[in-house]
Structures are given as structure tokens and as C-alpha cells.
C-alpha positions as a Markdown table, in Angstrom:
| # | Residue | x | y | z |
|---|---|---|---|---|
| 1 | Unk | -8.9 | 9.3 | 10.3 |
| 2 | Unk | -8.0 | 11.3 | 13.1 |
| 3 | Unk | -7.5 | 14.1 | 11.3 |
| 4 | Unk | -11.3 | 14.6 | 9.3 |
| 5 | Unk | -9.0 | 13.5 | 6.4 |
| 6 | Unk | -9.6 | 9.5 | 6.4 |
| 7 | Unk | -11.7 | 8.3 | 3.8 |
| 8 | Unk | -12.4 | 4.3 | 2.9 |
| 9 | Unk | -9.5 | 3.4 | 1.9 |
| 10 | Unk | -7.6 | 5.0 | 5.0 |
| 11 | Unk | -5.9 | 2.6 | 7.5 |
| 12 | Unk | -5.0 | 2.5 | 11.4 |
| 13 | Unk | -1.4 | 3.2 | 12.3 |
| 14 | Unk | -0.5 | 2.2 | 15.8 |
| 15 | Unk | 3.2 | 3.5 | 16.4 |
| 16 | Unk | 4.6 | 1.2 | 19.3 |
| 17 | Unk | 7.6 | 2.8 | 21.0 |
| 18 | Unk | 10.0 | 0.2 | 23.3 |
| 19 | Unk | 13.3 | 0.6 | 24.7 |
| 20 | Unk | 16.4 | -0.9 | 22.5 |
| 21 | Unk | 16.7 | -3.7 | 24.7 |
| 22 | Unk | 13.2 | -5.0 | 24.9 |
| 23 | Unk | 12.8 | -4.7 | 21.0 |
| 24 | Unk | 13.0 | -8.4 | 19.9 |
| 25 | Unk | 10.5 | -9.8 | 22.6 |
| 26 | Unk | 7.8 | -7.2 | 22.0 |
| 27 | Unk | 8.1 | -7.5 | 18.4 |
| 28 | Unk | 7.9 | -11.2 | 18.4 |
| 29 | Unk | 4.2 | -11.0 | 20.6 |
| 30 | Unk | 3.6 | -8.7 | 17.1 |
| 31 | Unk | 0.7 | -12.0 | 16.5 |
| 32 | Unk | -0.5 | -11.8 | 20.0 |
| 33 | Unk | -1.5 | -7.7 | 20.1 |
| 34 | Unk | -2.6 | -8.1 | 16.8 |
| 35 | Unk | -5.1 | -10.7 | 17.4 |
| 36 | Unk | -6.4 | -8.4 | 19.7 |
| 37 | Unk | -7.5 | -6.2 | 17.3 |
| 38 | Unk | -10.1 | -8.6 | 16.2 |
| 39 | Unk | -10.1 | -11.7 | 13.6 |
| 40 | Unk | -7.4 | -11.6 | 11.1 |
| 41 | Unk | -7.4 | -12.6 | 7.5 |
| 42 | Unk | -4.0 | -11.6 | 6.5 |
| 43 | Unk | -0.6 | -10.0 | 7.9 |
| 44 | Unk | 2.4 | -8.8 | 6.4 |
| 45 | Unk | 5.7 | -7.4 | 7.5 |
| 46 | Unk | 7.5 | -4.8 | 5.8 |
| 47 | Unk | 10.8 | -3.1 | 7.4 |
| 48 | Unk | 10.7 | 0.5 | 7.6 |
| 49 | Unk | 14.0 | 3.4 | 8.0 |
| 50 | Unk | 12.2 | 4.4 | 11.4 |
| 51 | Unk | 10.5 | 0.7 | 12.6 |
| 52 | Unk | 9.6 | -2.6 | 11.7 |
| 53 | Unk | 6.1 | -2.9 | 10.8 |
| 54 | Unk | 3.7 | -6.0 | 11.3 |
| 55 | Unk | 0.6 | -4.9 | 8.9 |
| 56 | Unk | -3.0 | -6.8 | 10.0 |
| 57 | Unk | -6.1 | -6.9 | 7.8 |
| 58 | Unk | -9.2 | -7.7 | 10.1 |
| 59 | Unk | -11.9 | -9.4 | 8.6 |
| 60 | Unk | -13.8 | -6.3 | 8.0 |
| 61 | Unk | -11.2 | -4.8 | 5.9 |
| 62 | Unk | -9.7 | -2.8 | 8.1 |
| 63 | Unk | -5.9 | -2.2 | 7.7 |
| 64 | Unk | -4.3 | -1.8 | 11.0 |
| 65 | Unk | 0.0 | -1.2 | 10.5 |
| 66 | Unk | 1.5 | -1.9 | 13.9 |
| 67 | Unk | 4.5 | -0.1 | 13.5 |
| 68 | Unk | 7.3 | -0.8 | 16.4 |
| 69 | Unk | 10.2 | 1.9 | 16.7 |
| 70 | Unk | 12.6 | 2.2 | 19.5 |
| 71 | Unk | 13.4 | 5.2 | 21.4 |
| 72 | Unk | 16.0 | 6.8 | 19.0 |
| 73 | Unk | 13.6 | 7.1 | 16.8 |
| 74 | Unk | 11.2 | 9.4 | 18.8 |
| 75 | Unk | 11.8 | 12.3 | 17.1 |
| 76 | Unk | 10.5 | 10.6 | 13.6 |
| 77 | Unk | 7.6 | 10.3 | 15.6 |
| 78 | Unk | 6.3 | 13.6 | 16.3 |
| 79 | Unk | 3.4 | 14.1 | 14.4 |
| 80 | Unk | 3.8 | 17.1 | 12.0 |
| 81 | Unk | 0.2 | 18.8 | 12.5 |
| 82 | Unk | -1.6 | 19.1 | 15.4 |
């Protein structure tokens, strides 16, 4: 979406980057940030080589992938166009 490129079935992903040791207790508030996002209909987790993700659809369809990395993993990261 940011890049002009989105189209309707394109999703948010929200890269959340946390030091090593404060991993576990971000990740499990995963419920808590995402109900920020608005009302949810379904979640789903899926574990990823560079992050665990926590996946939210909102109830307007929206896909929003919270994707949680820790700081070893910054240089998967850097986005590959700018």
C-alpha cells in the first residue's frame, strides 16, 4: 500500500522490533495492541525465519500481520526499495 502497489486484496504489515530480553512479554500483549487496531473477527499466528507473527483480521476485512522480530534480525528488515 505504501508503495502505489497495494490493491484490495493487500494487507498491513506492522514489523515490531524489541530487544532479546523483552521478547516474551511484548509478544504476549500481541491481543492487547491488536485490539487497538479496531474490532477483531479473527487472529492467527504463524512463526516466521525472521519473527513470530500474530495476524488480525478487523471487521472490515482488513488484514493487519503484526510481525515481532528482535534486534538480530534488523538487517532482514531493511526494506529493499525506497
Amino acid at each position: 500500500m505504501t508503495t502505489g502497489e497495494g490493491d484490495r486484496f493487500s494487507d498491513i504489515d506492522i514489523y515490531i522490533l524489541v530487544n532479546d530480553e523483552d521478547f516474551d512479554e511484548l509478544y504476549n500483549e500481541k491481543q492487547i495492541f491488536a485490539g487497538e487496531l479496531g474490532n477483531t473477527l479473527f487472529t492467527f499466528e504463524m512463526e516466521w525465519p525472521n519473527c513470530m507473527m500474530y495476524g488480525v483480521i478487523l471487521e472490515n476485512f482488513l488484514e493487519v500481520d503484526l510481525c515481532y522480530c528482535v534486534e538480530g534480525q534488523i538487517e532482514i528488515l531493511v526494506p529493499t526499495r525506497l
